[in-house]
CHARMM-style PDB file with segment names, atoms N, HN, CA, C and O in Angstrom:
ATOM      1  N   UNK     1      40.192 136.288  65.023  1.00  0.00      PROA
ATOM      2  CA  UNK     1      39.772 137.503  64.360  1.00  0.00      PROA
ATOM      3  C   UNK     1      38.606 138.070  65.161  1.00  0.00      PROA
ATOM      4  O   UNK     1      37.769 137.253  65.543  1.00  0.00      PROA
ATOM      5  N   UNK     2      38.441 139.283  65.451  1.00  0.00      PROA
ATOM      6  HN  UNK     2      39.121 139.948  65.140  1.00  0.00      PROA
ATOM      7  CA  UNK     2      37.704 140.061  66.104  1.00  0.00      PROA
ATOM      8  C   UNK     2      36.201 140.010  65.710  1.00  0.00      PROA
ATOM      9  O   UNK     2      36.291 139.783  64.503  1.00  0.00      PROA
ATOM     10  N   UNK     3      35.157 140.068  65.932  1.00  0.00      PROA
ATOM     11  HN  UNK     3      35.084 140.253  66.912  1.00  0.00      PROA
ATOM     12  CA  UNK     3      33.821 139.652  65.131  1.00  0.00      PROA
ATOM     13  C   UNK     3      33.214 140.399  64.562  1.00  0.00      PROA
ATOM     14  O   UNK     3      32.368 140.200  63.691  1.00  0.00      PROA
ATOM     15  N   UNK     4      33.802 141.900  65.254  1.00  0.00      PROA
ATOM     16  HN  UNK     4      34.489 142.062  65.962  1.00  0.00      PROA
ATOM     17  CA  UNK     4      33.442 142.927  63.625  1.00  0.00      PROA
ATOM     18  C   UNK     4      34.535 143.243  62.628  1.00  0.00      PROA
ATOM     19  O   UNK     4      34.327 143.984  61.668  1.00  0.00      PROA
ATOM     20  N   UNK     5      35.436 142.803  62.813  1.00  0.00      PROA
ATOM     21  HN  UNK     5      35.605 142.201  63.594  1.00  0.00      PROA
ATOM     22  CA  UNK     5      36.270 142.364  61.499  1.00  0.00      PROA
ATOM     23  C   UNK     5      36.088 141.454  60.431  1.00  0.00      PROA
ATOM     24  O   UNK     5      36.319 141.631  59.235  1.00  0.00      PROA
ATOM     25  N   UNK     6      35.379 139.860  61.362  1.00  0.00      PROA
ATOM     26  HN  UNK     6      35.192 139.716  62.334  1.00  0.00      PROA
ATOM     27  CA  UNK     6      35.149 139.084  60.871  1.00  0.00      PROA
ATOM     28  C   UNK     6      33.814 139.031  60.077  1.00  0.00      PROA
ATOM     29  O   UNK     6      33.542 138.266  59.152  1.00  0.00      PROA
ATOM     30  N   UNK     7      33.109 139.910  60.575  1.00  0.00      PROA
ATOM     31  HN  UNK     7      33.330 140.532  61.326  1.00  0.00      PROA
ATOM     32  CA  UNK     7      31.779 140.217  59.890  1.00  0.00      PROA
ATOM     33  C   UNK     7      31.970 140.567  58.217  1.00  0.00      PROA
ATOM     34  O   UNK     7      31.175 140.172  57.364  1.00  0.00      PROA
ATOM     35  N   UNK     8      33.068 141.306  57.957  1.00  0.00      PROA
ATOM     36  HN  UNK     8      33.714 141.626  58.649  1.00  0.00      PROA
ATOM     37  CA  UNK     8      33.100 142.167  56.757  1.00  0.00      PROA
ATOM     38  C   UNK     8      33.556 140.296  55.789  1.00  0.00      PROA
ATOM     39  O   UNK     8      33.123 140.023  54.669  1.00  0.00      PROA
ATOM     40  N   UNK     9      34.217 139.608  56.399  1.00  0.00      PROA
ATOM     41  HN  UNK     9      34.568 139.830  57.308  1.00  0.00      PROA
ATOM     42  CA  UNK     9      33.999 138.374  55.701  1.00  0.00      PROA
ATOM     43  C   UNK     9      33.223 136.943  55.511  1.00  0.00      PROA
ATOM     44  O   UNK     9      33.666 135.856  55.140  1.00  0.00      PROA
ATOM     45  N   UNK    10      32.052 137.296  55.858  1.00  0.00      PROA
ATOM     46  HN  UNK    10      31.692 138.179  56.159  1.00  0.00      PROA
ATOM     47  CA  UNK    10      30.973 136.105  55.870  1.00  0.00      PROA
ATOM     48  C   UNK    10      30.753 135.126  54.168  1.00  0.00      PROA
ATOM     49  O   UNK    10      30.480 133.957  53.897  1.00  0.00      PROA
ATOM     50  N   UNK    11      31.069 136.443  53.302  1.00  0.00      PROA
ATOM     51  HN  UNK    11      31.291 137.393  53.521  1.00  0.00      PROA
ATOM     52  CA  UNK    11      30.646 135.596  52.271  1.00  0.00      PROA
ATOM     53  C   UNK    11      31.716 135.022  51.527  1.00  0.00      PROA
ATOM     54  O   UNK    11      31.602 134.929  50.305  1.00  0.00      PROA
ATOM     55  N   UNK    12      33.191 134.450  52.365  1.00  0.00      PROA
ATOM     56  HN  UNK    12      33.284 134.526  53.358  1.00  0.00      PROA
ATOM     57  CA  UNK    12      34.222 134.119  51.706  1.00  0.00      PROA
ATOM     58  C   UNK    12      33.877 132.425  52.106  1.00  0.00      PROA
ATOM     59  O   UNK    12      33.412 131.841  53.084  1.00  0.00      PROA
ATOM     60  N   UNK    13      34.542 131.919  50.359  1.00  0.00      PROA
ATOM     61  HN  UNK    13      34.919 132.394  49.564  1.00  0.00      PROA
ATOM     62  CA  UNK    13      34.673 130.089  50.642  1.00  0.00      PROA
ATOM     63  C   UNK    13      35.645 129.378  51.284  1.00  0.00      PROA
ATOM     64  O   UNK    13      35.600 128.625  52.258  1.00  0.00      PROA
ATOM     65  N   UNK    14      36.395 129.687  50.683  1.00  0.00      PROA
ATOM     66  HN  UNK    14      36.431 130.298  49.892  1.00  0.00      PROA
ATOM     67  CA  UNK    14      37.563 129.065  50.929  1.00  0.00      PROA
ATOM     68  C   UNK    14      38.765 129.772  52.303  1.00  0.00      PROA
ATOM     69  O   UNK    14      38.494 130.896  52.725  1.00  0.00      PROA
ATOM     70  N   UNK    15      39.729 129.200  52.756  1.00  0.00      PROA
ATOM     71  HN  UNK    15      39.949 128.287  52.413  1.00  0.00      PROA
ATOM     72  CA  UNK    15      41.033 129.901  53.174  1.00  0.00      PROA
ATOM     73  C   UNK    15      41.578 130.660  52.452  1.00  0.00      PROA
ATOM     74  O   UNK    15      41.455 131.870  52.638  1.00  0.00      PROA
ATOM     75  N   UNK    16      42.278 130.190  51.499  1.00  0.00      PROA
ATOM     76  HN  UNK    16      42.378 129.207  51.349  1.00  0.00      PROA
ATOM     77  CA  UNK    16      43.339 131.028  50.522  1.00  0.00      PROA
ATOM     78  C   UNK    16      42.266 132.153  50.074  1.00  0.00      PROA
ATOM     79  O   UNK    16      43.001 132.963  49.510  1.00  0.00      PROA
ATOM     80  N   UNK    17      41.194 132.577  50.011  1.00  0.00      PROA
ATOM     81  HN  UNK    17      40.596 131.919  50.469  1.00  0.00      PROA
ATOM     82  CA  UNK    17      40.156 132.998  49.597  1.00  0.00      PROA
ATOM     83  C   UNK    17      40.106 134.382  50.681  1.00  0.00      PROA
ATOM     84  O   UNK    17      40.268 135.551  50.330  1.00  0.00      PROA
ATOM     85  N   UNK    18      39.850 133.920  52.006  1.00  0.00      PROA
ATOM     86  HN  UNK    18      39.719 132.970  52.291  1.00  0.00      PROA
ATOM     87  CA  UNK    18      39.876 134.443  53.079  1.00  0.00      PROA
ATOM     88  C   UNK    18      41.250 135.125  52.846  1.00  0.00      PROA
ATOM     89  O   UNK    18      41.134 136.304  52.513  1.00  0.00      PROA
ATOM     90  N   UNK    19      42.594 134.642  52.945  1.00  0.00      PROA
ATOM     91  HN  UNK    19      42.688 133.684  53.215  1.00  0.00      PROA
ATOM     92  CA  UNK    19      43.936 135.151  53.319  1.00  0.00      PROA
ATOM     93  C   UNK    19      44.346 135.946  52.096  1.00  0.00      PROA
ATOM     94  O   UNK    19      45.482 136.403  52.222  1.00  0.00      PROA
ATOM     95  N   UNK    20      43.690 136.279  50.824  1.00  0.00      PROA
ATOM     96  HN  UNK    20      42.766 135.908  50.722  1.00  0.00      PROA
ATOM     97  CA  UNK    20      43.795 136.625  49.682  1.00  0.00      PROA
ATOM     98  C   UNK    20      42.706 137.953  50.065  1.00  0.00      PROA
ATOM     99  O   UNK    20      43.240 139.024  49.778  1.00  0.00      PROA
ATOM    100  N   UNK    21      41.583 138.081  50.532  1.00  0.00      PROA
ATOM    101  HN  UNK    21      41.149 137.211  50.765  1.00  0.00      PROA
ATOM    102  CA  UNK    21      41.091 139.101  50.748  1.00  0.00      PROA
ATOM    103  C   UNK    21      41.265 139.732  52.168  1.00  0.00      PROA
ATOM    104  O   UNK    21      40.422 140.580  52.459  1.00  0.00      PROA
ATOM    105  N   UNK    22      42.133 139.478  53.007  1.00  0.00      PROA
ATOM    106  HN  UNK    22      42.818 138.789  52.770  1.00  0.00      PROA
ATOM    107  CA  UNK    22      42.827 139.938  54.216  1.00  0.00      PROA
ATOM    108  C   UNK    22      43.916 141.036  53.958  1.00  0.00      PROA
ATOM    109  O   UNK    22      44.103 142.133  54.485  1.00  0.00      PROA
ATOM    110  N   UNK    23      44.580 140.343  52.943  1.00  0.00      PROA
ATOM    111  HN  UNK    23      44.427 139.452  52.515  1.00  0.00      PROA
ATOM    112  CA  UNK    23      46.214 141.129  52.483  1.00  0.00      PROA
ATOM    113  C   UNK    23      45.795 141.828  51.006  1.00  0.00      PROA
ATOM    114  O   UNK    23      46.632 142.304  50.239  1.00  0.00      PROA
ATOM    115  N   UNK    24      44.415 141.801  50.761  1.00  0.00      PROA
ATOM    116  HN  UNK    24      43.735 141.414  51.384  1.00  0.00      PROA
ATOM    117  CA  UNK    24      44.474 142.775  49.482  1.00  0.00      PROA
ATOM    118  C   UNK    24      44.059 144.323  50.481  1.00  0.00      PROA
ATOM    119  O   UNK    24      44.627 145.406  50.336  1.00  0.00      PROA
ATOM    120  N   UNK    25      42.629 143.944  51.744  1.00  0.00      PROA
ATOM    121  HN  UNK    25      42.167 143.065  51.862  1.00  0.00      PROA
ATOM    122  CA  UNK    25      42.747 144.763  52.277  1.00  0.00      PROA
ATOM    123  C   UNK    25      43.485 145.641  53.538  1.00  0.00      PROA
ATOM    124  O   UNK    25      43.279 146.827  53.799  1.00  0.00      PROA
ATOM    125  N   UNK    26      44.353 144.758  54.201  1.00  0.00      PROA
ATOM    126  HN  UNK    26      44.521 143.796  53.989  1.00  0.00      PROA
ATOM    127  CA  UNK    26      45.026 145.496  55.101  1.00  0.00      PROA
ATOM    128  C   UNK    26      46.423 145.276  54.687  1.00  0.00      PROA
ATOM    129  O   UNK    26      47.049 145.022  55.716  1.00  0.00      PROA
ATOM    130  N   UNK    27      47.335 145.250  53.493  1.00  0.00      PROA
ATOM    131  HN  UNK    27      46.826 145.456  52.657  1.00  0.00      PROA
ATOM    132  CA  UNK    27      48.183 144.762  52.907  1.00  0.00      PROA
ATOM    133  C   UNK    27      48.559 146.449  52.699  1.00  0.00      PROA
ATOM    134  O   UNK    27      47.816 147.331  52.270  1.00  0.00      PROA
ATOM    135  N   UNK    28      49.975 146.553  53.161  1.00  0.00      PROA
ATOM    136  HN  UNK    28      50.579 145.837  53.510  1.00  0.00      PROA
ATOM    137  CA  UNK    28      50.627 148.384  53.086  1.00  0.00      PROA
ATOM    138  C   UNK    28      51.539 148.501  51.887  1.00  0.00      PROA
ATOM    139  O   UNK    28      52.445 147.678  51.753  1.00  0.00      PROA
ATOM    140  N   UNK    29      51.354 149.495  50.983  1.00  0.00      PROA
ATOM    141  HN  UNK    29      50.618 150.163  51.092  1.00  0.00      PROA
ATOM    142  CA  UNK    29      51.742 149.590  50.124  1.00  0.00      PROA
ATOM    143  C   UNK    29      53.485 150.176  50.158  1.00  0.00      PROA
ATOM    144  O   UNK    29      53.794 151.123  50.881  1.00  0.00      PROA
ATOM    145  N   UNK    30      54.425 149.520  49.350  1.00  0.00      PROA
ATOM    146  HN  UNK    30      54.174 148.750  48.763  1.00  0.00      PROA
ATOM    147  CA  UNK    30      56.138 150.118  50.192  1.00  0.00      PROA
ATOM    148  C   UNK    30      56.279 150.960  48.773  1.00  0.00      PROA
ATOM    149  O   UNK    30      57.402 151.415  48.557  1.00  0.00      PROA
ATOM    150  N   UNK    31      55.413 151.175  47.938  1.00  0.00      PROA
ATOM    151  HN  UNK    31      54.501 150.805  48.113  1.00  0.00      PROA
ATOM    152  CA  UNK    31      55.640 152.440  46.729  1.00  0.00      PROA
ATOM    153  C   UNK    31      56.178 153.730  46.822  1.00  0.00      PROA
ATOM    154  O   UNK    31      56.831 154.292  45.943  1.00  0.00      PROA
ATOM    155  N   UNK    32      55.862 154.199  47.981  1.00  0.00      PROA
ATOM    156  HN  UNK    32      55.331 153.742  48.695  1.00  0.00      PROA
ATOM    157  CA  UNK    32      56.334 155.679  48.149  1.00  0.00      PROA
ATOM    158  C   UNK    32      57.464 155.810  48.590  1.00  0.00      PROA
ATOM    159  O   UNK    32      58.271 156.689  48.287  1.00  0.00      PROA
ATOM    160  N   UNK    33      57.682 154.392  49.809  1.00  0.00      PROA
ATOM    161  HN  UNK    33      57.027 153.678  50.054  1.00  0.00      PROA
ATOM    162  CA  UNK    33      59.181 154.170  50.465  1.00  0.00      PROA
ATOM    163  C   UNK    33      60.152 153.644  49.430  1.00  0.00      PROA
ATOM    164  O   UNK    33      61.368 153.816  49.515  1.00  0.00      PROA
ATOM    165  N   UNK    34      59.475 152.914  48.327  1.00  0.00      PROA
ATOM    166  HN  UNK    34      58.487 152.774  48.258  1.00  0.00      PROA
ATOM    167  CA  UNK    34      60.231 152.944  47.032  1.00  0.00      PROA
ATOM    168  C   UNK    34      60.873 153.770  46.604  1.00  0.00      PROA
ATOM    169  O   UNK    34      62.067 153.871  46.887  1.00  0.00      PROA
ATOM    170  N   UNK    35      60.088 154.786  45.605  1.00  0.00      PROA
ATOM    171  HN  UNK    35      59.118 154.704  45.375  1.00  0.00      PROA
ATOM    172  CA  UNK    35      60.225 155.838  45.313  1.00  0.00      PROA
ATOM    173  C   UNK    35      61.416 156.605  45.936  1.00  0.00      PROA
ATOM    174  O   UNK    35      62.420 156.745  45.237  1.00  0.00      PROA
ATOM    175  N   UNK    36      61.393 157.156  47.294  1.00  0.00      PROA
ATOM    176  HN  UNK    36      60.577 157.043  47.862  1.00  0.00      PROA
ATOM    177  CA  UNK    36      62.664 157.653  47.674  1.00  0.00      PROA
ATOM    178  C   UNK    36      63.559 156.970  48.027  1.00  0.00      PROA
ATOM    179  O   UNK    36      64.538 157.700  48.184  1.00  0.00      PROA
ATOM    180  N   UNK    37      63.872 155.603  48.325  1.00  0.00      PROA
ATOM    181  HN  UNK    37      63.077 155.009  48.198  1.00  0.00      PROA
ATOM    182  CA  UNK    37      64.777 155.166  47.873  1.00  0.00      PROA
ATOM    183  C   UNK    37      65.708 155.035  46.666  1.00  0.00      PROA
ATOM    184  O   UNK    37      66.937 155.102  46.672  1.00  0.00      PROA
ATOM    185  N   UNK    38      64.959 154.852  45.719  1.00  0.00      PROA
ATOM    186  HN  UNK    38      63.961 154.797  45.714  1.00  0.00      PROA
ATOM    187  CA  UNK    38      65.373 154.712  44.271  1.00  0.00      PROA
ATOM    188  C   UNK    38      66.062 156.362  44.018  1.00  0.00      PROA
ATOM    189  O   UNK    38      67.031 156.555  43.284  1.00  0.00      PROA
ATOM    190  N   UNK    39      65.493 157.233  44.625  1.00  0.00      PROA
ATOM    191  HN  UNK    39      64.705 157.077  45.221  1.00  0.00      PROA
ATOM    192  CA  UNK    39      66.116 158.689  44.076  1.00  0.00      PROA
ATOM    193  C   UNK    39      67.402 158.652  45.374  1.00  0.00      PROA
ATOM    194  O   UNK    39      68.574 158.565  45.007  1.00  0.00      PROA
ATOM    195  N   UNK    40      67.197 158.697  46.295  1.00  0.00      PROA
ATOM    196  HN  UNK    40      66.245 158.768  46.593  1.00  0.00      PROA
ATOM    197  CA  UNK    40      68.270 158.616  47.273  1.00  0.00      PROA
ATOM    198  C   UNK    40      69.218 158.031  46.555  1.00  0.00      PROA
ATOM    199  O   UNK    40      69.979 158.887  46.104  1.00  0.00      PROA
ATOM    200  N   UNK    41      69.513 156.943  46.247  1.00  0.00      PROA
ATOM    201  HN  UNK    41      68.895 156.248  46.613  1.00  0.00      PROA
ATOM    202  CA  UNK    41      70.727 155.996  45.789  1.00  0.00      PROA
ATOM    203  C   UNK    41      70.718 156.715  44.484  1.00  0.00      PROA
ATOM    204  O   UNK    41      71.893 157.079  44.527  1.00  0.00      PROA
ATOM    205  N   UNK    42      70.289 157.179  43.389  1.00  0.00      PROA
ATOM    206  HN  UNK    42      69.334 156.883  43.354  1.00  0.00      PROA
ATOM    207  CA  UNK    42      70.788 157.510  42.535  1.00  0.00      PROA
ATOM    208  C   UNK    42      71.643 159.649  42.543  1.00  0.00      PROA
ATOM    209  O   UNK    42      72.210 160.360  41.714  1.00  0.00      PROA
ATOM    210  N   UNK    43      71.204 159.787  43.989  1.00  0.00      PROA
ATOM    211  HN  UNK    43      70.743 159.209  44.663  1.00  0.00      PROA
ATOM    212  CA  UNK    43      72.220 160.984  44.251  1.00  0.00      PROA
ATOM    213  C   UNK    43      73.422 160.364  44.607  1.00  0.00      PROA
ATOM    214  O   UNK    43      74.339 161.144  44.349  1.00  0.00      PROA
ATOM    215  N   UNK    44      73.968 158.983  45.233  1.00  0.00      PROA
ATOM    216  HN  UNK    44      73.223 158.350  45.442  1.00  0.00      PROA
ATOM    217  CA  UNK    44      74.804 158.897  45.643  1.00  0.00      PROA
ATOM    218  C   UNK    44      75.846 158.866  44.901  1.00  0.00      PROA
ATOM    219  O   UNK    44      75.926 158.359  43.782  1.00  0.00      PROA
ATOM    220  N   UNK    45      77.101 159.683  45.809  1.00  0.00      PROA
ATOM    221  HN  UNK    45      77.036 160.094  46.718  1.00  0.00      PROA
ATOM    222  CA  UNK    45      78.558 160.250  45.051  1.00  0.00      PROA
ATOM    223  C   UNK    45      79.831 159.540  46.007  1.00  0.00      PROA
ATOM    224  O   UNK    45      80.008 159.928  47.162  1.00  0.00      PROA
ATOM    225  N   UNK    46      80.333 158.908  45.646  1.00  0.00      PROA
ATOM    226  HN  UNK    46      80.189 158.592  44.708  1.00  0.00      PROA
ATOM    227  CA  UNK    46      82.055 158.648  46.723  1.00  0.00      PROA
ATOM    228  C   UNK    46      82.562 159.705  46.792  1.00  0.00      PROA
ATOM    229  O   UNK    46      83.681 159.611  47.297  1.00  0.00      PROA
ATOM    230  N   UNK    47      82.275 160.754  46.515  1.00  0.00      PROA
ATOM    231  HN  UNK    47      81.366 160.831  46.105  1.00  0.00      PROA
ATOM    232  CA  UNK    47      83.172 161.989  47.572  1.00  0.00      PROA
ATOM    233  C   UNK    47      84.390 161.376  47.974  1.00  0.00      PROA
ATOM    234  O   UNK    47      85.045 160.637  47.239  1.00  0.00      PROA
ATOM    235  N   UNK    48      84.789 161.775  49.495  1.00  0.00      PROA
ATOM    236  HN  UNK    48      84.258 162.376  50.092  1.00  0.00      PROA
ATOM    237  CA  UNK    48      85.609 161.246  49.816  1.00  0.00      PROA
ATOM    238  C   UNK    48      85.268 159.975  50.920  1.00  0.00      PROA
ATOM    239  O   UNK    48      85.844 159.678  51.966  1.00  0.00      PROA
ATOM    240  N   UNK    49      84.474 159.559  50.463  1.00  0.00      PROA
ATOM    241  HN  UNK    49      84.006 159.800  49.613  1.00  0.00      PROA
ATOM    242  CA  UNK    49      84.187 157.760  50.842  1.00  0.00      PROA
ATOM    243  C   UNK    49      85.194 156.837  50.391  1.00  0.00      PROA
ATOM    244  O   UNK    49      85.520 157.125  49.239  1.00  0.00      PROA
ATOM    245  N   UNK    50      85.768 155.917  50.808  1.00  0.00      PROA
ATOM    246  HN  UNK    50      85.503 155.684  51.744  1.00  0.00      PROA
ATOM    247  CA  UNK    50      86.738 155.140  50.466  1.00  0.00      PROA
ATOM    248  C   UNK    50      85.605 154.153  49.667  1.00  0.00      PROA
ATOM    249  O   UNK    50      84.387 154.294  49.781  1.00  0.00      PROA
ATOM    250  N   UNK    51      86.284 153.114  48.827  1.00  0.00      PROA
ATOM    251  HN  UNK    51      87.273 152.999  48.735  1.00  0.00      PROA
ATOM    252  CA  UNK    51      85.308 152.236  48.391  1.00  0.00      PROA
ATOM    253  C   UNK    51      84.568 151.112  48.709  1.00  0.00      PROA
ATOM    254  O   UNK    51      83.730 150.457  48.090  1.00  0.00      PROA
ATOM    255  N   UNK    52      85.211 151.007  50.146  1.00  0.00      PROA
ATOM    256  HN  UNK    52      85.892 151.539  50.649  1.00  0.00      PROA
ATOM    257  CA  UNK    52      84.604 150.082  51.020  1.00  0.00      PROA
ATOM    258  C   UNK    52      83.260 150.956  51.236  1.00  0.00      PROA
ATOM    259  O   UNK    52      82.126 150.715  50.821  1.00  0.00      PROA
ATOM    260  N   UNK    53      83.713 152.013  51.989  1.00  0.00      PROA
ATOM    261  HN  UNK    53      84.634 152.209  52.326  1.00  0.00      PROA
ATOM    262  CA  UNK    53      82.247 152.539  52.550  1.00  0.00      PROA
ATOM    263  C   UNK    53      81.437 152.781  51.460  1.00  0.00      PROA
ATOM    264  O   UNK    53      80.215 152.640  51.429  1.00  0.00      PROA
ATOM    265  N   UNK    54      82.189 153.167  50.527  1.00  0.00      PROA
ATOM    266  HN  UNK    54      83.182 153.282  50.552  1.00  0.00      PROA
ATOM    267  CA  UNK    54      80.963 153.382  49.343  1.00  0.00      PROA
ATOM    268  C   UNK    54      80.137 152.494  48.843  1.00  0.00      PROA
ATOM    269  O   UNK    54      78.981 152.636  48.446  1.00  0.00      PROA
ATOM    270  N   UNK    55      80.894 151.451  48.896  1.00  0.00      PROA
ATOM    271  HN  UNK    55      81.834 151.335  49.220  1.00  0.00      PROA
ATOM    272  CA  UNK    55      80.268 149.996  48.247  1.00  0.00      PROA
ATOM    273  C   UNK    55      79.077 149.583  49.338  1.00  0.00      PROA
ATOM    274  O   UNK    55      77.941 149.461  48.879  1.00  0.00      PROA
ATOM    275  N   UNK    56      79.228 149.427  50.357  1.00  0.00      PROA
ATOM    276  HN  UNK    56      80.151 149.527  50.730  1.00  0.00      PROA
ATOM    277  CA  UNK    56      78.561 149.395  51.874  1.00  0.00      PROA
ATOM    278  C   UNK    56      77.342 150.268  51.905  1.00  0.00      PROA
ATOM    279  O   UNK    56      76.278 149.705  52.161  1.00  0.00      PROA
ATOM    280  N   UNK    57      77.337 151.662  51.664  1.00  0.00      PROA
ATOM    281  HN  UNK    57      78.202 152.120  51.456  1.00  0.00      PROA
ATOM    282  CA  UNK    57      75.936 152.426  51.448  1.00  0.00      PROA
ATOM    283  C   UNK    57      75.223 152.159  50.304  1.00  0.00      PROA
ATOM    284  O   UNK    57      74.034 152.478  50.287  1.00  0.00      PROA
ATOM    285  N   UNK    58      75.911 151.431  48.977  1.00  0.00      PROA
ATOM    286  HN  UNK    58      76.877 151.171  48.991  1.00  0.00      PROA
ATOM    287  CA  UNK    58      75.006 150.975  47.942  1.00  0.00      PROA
ATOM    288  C   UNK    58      74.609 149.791  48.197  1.00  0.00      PROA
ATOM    289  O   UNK    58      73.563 149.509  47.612  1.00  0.00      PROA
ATOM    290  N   UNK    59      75.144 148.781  49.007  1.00  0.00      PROA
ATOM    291  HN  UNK    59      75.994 149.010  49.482  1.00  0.00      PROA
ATOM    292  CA  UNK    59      74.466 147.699  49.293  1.00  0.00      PROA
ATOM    293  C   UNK    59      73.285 147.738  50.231  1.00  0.00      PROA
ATOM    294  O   UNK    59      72.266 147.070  50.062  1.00  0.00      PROA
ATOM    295  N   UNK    60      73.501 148.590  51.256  1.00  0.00      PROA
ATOM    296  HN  UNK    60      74.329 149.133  51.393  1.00  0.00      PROA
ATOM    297  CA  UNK    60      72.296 149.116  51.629  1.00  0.00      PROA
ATOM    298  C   UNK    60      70.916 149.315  50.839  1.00  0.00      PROA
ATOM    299  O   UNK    60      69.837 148.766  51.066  1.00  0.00      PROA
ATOM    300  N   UNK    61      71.190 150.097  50.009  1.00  0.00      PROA
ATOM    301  HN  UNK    61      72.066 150.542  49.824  1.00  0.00      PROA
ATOM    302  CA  UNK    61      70.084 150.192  49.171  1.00  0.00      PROA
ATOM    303  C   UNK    61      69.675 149.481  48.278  1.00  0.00      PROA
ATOM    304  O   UNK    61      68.612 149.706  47.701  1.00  0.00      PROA
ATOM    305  N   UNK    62      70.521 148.403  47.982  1.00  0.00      PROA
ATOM    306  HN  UNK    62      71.385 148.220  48.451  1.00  0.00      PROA
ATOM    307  CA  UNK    62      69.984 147.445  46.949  1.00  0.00      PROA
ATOM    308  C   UNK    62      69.359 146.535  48.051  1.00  0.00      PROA
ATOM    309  O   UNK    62      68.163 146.272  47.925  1.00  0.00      PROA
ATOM    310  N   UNK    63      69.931 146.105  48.950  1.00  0.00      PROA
ATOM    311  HN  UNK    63      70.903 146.319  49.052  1.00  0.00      PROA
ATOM    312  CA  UNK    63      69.489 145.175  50.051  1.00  0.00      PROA
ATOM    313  C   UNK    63      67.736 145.295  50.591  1.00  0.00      PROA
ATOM    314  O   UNK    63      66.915 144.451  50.950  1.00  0.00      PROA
ATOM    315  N   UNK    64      67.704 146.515  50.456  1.00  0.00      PROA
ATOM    316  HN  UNK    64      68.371 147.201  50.164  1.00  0.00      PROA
ATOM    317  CA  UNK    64      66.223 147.470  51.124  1.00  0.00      PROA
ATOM    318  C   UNK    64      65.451 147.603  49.803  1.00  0.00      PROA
ATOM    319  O   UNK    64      64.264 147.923  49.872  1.00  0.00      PROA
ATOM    320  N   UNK    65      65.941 147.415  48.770  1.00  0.00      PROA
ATOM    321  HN  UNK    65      66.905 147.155  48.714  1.00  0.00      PROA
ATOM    322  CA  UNK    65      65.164 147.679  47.730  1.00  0.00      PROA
ATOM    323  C   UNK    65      64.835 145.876  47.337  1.00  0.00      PROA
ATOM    324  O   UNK    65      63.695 145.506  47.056  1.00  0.00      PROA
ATOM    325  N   UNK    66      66.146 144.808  47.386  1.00  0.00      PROA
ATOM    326  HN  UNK    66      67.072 145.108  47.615  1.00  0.00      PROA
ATOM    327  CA  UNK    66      65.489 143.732  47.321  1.00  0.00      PROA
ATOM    328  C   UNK    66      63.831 143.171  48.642  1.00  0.00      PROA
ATOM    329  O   UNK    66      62.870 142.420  48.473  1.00  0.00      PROA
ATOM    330  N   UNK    67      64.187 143.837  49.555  1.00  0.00      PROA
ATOM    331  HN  UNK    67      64.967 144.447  49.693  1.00  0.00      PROA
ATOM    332  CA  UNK    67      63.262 143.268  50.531  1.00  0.00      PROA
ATOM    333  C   UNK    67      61.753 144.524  50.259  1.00  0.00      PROA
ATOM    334  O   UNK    67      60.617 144.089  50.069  1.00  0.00      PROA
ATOM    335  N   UNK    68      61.949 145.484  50.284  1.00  0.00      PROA
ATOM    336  HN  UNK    68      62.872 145.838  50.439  1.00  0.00      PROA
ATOM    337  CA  UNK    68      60.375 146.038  49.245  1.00  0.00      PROA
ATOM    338  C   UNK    68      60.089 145.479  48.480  1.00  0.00      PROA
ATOM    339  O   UNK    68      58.944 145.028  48.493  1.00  0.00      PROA
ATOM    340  N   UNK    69      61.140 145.143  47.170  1.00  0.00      PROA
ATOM    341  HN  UNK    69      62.070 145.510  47.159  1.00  0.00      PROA
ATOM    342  CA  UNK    69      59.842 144.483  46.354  1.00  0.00      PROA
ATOM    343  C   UNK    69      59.619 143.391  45.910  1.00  0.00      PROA
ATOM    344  O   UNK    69      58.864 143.179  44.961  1.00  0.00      PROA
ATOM    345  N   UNK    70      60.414 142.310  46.704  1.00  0.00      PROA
ATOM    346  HN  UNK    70      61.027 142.482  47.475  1.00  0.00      PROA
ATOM    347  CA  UNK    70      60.016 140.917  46.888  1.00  0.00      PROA
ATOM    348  C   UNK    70      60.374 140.336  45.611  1.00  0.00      PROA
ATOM    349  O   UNK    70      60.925 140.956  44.701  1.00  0.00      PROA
ATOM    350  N   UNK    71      60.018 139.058  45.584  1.00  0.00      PROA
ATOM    351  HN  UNK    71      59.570 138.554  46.323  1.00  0.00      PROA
ATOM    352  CA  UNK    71      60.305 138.592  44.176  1.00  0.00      PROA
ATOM    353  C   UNK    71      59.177 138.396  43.221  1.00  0.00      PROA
ATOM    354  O   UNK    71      58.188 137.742  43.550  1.00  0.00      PROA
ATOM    355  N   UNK    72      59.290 138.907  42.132  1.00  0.00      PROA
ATOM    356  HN  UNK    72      60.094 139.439  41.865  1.00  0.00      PROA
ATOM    357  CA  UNK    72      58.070 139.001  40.996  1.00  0.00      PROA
ATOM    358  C   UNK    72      57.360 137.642  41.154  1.00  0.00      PROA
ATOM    359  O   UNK    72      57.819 136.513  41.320  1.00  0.00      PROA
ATOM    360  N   UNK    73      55.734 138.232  41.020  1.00  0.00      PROA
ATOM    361  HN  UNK    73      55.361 139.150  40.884  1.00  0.00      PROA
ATOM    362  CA  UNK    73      55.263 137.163  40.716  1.00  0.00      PROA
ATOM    363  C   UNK    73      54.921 136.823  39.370  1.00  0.00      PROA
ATOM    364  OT1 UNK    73      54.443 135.718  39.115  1.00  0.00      PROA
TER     365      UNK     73
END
């Protein structure tokens, strides 16, 4: 860690302590990339998509939506 990075953490105890205030502050929020996802997939129409492909662009989005938002803690 860089030593004016590391500066902003002098008064941490522990590791998990340290790695808990690392990822609260440089930790990127996927809310907004949420957000249009969740509306994207709920425009989606099979038109004339067969149901393979159709099935295939919704797995997409469930797939991308499982890996944003991780598993509850």
């Amino acid at each position: 860690m860089k030593e004016e990075i590391a500066n902003g953490f002098m008064l941490v105890e522990s590791a998990k302590q340290l790695w808990d205030e690392v990822k609260e502050r440089y930790a990127q929020t996927s809310a907004p990339l949420l957000y249009q996802l969740k509306r994207d997939a709920a425009k989606i129409e099979q038109e004339d998509m067969t149901i393979s492909e159709y099935y295939g662009k919704l797995k997409k989005y469930w797939d991308e939506f499982s890996e944003l938002e991780g598993i509850p803690s």
